[in-house]
C-alpha positions in Angstrom: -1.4 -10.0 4.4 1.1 -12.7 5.4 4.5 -12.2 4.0 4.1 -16.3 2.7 0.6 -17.1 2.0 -1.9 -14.7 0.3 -6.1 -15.0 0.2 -8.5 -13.5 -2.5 -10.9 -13.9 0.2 -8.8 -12.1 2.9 -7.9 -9.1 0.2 -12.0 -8.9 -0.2 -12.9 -9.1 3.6 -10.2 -6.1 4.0 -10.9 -4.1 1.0 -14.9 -4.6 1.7 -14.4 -3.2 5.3 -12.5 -0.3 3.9 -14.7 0.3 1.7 -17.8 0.4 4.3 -15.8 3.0 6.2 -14.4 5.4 3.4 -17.1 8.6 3.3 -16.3 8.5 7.0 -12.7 8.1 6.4 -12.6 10.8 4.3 -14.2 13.5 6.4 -12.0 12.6 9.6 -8.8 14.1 10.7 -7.0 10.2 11.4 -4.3 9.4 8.6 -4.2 5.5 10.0 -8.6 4.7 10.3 -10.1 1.9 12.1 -12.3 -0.9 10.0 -15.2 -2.8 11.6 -17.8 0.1 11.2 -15.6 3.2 12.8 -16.1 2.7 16.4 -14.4 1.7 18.7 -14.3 -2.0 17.0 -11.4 -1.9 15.1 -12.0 -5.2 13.1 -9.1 -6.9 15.6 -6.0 -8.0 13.4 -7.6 -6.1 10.3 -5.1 -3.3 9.1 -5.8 -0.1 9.5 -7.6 1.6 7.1 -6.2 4.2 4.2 -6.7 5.1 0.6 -3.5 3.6 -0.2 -4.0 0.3 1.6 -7.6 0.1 -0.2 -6.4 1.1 -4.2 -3.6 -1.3 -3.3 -6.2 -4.2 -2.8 -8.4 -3.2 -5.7 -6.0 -3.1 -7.9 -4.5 -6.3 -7.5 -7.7 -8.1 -7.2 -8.9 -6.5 -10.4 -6.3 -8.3 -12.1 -7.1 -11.7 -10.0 -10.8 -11.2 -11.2 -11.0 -14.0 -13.4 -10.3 -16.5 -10.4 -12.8 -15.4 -8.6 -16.0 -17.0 -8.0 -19.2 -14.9 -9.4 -20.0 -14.1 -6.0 -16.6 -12.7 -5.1 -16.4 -11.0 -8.7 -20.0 -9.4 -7.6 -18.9 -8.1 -4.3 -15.7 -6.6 -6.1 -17.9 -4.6 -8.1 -19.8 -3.3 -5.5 -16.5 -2.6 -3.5 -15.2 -0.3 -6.4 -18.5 1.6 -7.0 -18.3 2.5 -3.5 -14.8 3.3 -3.7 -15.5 5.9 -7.2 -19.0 6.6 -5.1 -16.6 7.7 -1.9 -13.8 9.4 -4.4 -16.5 11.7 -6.9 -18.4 13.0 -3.5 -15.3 13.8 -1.3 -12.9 14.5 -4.3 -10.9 17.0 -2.9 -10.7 15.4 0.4 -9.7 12.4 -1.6 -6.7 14.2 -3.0 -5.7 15.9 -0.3 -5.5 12.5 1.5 -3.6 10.8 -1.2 -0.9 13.5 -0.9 -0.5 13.4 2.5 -1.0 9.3 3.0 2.5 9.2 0.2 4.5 12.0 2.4 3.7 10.0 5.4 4.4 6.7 4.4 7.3 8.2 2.7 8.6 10.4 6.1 8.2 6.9 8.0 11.0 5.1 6.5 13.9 7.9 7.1 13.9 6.1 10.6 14.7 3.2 9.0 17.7 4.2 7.4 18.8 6.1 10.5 18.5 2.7 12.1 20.7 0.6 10.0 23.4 3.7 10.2 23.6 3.0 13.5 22.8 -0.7 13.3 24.1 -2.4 9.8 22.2 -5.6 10.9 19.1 -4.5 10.9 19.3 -3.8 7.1 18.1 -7.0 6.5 15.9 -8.0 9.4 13.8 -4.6 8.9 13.4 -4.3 5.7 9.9 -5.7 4.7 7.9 -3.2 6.4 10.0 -0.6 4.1 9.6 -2.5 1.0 5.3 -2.7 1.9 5.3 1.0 2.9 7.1 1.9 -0.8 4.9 -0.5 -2.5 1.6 1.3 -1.1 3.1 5.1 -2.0 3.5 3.7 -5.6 -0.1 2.4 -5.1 -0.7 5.9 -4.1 1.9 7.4 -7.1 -0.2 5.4 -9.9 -3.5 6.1 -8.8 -2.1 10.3 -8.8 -1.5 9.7 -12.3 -4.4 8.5 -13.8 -6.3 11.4 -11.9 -4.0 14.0 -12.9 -2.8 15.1 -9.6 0.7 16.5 -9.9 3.0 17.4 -7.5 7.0 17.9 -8.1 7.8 17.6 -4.5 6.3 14.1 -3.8 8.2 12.7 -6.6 11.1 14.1 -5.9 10.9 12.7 -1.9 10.1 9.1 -3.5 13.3 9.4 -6.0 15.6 10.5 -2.3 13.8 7.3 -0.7 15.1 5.2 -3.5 18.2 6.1 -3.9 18.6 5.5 0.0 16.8 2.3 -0.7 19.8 1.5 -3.4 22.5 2.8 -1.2 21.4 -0.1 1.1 23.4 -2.2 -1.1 20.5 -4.4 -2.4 21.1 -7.9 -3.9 18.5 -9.7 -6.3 16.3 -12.0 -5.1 13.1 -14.0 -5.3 9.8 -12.0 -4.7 9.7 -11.5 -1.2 6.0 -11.5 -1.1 3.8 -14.3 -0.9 4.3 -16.0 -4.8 0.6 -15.6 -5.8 1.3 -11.8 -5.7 4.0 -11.9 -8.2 2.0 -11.2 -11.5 0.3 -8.2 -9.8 3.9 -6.7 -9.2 6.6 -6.5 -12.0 9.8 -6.3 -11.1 10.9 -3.5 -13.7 8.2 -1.0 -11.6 8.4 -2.7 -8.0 12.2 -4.0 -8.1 12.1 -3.3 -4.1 9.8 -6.4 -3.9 12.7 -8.1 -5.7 15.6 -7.2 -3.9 16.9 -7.7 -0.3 19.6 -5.6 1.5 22.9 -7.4 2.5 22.8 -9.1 5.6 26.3 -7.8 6.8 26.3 -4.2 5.5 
């Protein structure tokens, strides 16, 4: 997804890929999967595949459903039944991958903060890739809680990253995603997506 422009059609192409690779996905060992049919073919600039990147995609285009065309609305239907196909045969692979997709997007951006320790100007330069990795564990969070999966220690890693996201210093802003996003993302639940760090911290 480009940071300025945003495609039902690209959301669908990616989400349909992931989708064709899921009961594979979910037997493997690989955190980050390939798309393109699981070979070697990793569907070139298509991202990598993971339960979080896929509910993150079918959520949001849920809610763009009604400016879809019949055909795209058709082939988001089929998407999801393979999705809840994939989820009710492998169900606790599918939880044990949730848990550890959130830990490891979650582990991934202590880096980050290291970095702008040492480097106060990357604050602002890095700071999309943190604000996309959040957005996908909240994906991840969400989808935990409608299926009843608890777990006191992921929750309470997300609440250390945000505080360390706040300690950044963050100042409002506009949505930092492509506009067309917006409506899937309030601000009150994703206020990352509405904030950017200093630029001189």
């Amino acid at each position: 997804m480009s940071d300025a422009n945003y495609s039902i059609t690209d959301d669908l192409k990616e989400a349909q890929a992931m989708a064709n690779g899921l009961e594979s996905y979910l037997q493997g060992s690989e955190l980050y999967g390939r798309v393109g049919g699981g070979g070697i073919f990793s569907g070139g600039k298509m991202p990598s595949l993971t339960l979080g990147a896929l509910i993150m995609r079918l959520r949001r285009l849920h809610l763009f459903r009604d400016q879809m065309t019949p055909a795209q609305q058709s082939q988001l239907d089929s998407i999801e039944e393979q999705h809840e196909n994939a989820r009710k045969e492998w169900r606790t692979h599918y939880d044990n991958w949730l848990l550890k997709e959130a830990n490891s997007r979650l582990d991934a951006m202590n880096p980050y903060f290291q970095e702008v320790r040492d480097t106060p100007t990357m604050a602002a330069f890095a700071y999309k890739p943190e604000a996309q990795r959040r957005t996908i564990v909240q994906e991840i969070l969400d989808k935990m809680e409608e299926l009843g999966i608890r777990s006191a220690d992921l929750d309470a890693k997300a609440r250390k990253i945000d505080s360390r996201l706040r300690g950044l210093g963050l100042q409002p802003s506009d949505f930092i995603w492509a506009s067309a996003l917006q409506p899937a993302y309030p601000q009150k639940v994703y206020w990352w997506l509405y904030s950017k760090p200093r630029q001189n911290l």
